[in-house]
C-alpha positions as CSV (number, residue, x, y, z in Angstrom):
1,X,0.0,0.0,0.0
2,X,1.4,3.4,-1.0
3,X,1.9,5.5,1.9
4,X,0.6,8.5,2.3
5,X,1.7,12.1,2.6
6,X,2.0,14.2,5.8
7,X,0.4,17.5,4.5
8,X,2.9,20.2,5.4
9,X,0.6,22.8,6.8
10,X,3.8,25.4,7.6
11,X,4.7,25.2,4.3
12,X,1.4,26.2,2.5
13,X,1.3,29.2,5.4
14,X,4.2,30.3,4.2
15,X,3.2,30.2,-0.1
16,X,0.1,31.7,0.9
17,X,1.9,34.4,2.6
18,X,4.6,35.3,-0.7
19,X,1.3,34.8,-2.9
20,X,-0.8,37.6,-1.0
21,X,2.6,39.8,-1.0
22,X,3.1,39.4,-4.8
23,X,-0.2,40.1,-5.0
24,X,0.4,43.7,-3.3
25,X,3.4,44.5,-5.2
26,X,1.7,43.3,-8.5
27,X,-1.3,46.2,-7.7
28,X,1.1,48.9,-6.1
29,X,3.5,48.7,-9.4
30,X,0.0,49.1,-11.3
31,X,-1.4,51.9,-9.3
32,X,2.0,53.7,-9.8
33,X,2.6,53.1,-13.4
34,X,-1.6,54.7,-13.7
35,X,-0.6,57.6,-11.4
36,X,2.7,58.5,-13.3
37,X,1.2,58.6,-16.5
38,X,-1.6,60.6,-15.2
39,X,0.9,63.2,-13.7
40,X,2.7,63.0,-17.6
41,X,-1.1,63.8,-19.1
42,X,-1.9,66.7,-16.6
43,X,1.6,68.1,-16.8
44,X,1.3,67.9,-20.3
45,X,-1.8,69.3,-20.5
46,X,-0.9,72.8,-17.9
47,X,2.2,73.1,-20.5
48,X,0.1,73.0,-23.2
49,X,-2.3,75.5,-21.3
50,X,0.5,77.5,-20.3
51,X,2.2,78.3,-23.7
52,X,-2.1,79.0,-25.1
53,X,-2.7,81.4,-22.4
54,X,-2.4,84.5,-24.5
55,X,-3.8,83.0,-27.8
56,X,-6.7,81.9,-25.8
57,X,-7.5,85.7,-24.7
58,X,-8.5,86.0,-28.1
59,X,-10.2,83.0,-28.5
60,X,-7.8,81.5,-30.7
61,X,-5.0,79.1,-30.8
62,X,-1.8,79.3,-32.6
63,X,-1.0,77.9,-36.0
64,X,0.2,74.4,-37.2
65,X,3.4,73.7,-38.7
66,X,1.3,73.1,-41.6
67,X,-0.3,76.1,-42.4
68,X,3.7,78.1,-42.5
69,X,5.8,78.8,-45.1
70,X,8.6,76.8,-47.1
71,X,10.3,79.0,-45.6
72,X,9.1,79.4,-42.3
73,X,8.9,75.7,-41.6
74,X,12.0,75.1,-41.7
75,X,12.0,77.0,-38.4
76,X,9.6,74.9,-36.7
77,X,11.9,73.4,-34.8
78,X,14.1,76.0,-33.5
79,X,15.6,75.4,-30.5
80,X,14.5,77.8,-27.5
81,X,15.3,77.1,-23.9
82,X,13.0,78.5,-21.0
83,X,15.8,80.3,-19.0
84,X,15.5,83.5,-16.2
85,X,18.7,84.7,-18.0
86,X,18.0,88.4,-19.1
87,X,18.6,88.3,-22.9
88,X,20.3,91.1,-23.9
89,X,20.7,92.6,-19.7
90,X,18.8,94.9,-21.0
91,X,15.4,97.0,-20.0
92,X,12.2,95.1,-21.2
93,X,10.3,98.3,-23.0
94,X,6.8,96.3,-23.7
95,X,4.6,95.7,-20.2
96,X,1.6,94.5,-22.2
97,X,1.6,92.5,-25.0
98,X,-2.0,91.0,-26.2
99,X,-1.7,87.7,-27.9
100,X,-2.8,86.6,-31.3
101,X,-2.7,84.1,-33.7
102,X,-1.9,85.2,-37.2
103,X,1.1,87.8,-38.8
104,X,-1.1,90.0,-41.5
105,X,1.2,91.1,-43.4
106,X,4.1,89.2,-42.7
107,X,5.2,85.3,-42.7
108,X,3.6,82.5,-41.6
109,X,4.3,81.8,-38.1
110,X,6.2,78.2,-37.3
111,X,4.0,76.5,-34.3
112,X,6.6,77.1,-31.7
113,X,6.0,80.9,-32.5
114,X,2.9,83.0,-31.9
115,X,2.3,86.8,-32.4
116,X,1.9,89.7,-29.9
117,X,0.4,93.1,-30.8
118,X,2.3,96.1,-30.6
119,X,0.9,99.9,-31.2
120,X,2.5,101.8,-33.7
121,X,4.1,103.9,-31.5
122,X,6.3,100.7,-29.7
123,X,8.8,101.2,-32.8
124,X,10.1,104.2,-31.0
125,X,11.4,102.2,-28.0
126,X,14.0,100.2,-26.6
127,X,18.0,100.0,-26.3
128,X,18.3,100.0,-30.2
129,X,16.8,102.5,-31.5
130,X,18.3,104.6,-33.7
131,X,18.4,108.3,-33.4
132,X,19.9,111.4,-34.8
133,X,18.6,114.4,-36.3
134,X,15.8,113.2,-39.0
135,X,14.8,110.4,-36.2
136,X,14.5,112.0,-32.7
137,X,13.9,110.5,-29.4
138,X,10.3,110.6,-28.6
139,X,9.8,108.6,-25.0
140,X,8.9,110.9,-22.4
141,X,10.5,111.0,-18.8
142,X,8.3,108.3,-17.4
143,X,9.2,105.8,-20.5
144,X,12.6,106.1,-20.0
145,X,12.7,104.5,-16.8
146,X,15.4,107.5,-15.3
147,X,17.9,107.0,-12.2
148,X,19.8,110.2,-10.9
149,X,23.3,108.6,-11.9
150,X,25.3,110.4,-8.7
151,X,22.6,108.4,-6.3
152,X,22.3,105.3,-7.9
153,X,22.8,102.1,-6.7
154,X,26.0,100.3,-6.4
155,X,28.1,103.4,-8.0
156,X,32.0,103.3,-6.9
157,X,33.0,106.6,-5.9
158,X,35.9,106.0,-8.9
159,X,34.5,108.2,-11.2
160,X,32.8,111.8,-10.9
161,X,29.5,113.2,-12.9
162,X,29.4,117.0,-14.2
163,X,26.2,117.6,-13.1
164,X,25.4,115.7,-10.3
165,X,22.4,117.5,-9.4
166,X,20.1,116.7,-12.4
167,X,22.1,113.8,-14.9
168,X,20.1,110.9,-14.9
169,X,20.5,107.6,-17.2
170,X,17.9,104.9,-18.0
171,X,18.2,102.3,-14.7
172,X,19.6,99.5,-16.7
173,X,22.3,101.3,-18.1
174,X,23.8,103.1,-15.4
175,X,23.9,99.9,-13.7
176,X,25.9,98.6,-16.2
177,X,28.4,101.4,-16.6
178,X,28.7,100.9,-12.6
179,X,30.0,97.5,-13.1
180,X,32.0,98.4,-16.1
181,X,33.7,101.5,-14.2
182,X,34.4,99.2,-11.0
183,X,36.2,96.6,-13.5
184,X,38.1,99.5,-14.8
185,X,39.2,101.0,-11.7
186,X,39.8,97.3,-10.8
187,X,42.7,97.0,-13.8
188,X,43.6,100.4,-14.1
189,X,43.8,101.9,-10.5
190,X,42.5,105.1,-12.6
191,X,40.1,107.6,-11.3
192,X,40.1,110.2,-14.1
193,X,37.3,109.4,-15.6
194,X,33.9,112.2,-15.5
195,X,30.3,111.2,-16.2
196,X,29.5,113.9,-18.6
197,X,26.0,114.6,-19.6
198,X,23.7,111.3,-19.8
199,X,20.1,112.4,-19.8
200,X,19.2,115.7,-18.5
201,X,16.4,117.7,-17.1
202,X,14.5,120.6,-19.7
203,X,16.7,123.4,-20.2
204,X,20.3,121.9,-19.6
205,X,22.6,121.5,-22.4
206,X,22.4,118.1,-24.4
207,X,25.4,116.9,-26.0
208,X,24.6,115.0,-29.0
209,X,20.9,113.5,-30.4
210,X,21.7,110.5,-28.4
211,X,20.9,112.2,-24.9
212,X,17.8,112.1,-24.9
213,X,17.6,108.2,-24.9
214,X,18.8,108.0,-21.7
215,X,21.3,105.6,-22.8
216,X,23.9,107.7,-24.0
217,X,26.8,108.6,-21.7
218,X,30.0,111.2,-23.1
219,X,33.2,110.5,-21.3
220,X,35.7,113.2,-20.3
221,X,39.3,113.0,-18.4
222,X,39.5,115.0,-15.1
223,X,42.9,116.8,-15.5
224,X,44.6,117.6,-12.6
225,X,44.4,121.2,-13.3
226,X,41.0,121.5,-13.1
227,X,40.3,121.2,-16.7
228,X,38.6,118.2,-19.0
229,X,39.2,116.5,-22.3
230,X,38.1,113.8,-24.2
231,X,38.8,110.4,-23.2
232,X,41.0,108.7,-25.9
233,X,41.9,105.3,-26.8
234,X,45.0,105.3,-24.8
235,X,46.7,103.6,-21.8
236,X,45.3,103.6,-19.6
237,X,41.8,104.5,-21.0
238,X,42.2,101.8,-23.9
239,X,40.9,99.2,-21.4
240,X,37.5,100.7,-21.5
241,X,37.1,100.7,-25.6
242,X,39.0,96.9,-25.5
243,X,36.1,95.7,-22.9
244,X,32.9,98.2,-23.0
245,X,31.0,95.6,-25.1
246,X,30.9,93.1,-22.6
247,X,28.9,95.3,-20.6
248,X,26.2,96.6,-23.5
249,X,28.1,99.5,-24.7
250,X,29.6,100.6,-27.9
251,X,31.4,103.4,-29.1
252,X,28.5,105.4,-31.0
253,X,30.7,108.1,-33.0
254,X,33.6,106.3,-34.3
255,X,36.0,108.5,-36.1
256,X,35.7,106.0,-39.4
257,X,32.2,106.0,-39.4
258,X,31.0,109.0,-40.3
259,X,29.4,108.7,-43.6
260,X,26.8,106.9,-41.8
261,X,26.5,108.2,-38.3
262,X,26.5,111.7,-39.9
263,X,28.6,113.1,-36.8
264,X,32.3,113.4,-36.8
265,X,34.4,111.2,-34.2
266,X,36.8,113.4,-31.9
267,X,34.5,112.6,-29.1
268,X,33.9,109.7,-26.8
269,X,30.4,109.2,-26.5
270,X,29.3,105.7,-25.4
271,X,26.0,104.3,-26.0
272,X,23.7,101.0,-24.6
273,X,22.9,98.4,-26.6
274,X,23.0,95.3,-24.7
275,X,25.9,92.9,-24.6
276,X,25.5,90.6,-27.5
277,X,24.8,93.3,-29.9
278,X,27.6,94.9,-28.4
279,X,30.1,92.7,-28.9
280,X,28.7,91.9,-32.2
281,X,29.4,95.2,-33.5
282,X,33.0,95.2,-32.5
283,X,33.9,91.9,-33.4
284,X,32.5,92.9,-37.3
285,X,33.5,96.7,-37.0
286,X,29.8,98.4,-37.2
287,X,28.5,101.1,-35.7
288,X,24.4,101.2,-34.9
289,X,23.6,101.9,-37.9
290,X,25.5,99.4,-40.2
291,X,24.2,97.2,-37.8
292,X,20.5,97.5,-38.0
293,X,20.8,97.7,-41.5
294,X,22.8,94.3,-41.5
295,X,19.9,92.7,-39.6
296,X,17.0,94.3,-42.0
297,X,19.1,93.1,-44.9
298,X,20.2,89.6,-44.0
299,X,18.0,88.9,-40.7
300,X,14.8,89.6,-41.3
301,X,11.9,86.8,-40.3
302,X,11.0,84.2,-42.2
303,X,14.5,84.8,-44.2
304,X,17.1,84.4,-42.0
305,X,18.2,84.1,-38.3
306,X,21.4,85.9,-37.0
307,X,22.8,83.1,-34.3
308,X,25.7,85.0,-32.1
309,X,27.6,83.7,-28.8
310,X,29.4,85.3,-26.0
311,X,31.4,83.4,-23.8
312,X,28.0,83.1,-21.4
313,X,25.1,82.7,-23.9
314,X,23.9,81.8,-27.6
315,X,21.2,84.4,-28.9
316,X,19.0,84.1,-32.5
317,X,18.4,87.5,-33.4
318,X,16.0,88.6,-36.3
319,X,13.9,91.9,-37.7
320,X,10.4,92.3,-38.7
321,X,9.3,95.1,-40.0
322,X,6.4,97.3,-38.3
323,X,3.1,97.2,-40.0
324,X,2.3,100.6,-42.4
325,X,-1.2,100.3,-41.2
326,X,-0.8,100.2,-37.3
327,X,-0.7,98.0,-35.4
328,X,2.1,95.3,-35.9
329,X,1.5,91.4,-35.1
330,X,5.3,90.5,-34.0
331,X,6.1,86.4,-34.0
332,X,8.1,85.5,-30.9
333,X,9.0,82.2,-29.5
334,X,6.3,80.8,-27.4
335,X,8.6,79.8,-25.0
336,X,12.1,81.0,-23.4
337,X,13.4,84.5,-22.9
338,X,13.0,87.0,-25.5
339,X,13.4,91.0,-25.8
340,X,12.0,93.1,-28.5
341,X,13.3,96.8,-29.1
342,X,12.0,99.3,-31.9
343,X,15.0,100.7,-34.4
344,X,13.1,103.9,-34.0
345,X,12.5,103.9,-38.0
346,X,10.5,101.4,-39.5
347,X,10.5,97.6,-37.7
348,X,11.5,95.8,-34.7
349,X,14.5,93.6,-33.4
350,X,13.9,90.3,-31.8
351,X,16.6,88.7,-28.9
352,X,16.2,85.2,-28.0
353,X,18.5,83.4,-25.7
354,X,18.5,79.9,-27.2
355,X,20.9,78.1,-24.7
């Protein structure tokens, strides 16, 4: 007779047990796997709201990759990083911009792009506009965004102003020319330097068109006499033309330039820009105005892209032209950093920090 099993009673305990705990793990790996792909949807979905908000102000929604250009799709996907970076360290001159959907008259826009409306009068402002005597200045006092340059923050006491009382300079660029005066001091041990004119109140004397932009600074020598001259490009003063661009400013008057700045050089006025259009502009030798003409020409959307890096940051920069009819429907990326200025003329001049 075939004998017969003891039933092992511990051991089934103990298979029952793993079974119930693989059970548990089987439905907690589920319940996960559900829950991250539920946090994927939703954050997916609040991006995709996000980057709509404006469009869907107006009840629209921005345009598919289909609907550009041959031209303008080969943009679509053009790289642009979110980033708190300031693009150009520069002043943002547009508070409001309302959303839209469509350029008018102007390109398709690639689906990582929508428009933003700006009034006609926005092509008069920011830190590259271009004026002289058949394109003046029109912001008032309150657009310029002012700061009394003997009081403002962070100045070294290593240089002097002419007129302390009543010389002010738009709040971006005196803070730059603070840094760019404490790194000169810093390799130079010089304190000659004098703050001459900058903006100043009704009634005072302007030295050139460029004062009343508020971004325009002429720089004198302090002689120990008691007199003043013109800063030159000399030792120890040449460390200020070999390094000003890396702070936003360029030498607006060159002496070779003349034919198109219509001003002779012999004086060193310096002027605002922002750093990569800046350094741009002394790396290929142009004044302001070859250099917004060099972007209309060769840069303007839907055409062409200018891509430039400094040793920090890699910028697309492009112009559109303003609208002849108002108001002007300006494609920027939907995402990332961006800074629009007015050339004070006729269009506008996008900077994107792209990584």
């Amino acid at each position: 007779m075939a004998r017969r099993r003891k039933i092992r009673w511990d051991r089934l305990a103990v298979a029952a047990v793993l079974l119930i705990v693989l059970i548990f793990l089987f439905g907690s790996c589920v319940q996960s796997c559900s829950d991250d792909d539920g946090k994927k949807s939703r954050s997916a979905q609040t991006t995709g709201e996000s980057s709509q908000e404006g469009s869907d102000t107006t009840g629209g929604s921005a345009p598919s990759s289909s609907s550009a250009t041959s031209t303008s799709a080969s943009m679509v996907n053009l790289p642009v990083v979110v980033t708190e970076k300031n693009p150009a360290e520069s002043v943002p001159i547009m508070t409001e911009l309302t959303t839209t959907t469509a350029v008018s008259d102007g390109p398709a826009i690639p689906e990582n792009y929508q428009a933003v409306s700006l009034s006609e009068d926005a092509v008069h402002r920011g830190t590259l506009i271009l004026v002289d005597k058949s394109h003046p200045c029109t912001l008032s006092k309150e657009e310029l965004d002012l700061e009394q340059v003997s009081r403002s923050v962070d100045k070294p006491d290593t240089y002097e102003v002419s007129y302390p009382g009543h010389t002010s300079l738009n709040r971006t660029a005196i803070a730059k020319f603070n840094r760019l005066m404490k790194a000169y001091f810093n390799a130079t041990n010089n304190r000659e330097i004098m703050f001459n004119y900058g903006w100043l109140e009704d009634g005072k004397e302007k030295s050139n068109p460029e004062s009343a932009t508020a971004l325009d600074i002429q720089l004198h020598i302090k002689r120990a006499d008691g007199g003043y001259e013109y800063v030159t490009n000399k030792a120890p003063y040449s460390w200020l033309f070999d390094h000003m661009s890396s702070y936003g400013f360029i030498l607006r008057y060159p002496e070779d330039k003349t034919e198109f700045t219509g001003i002779s050089g012999g004086y060193t006025a310096i002027r605002y820009v922002g750093v990569p259009h800046a350094d741009y502009m002394k790396e290929h030798g142009y004044c302001l105005e070859e250099y917004l003409d060099t972007l209309k020409k060769n840069y303007t959307f839907g055409q062409g892209m200018l891509e430039y890096s400094t040793p920090e940051l890699t910028y697309h920069i492009y112009y559109f032209p303003a609208s002849k009819t108002g108001t002007t429907e300006l494609p920027v990326p939907k995402t990332g950093s961006y800074e629009i200025s007015g050339n004070n003329t006729d269009g506008f001049i996008v900077t994107t920090i792209i990584s």
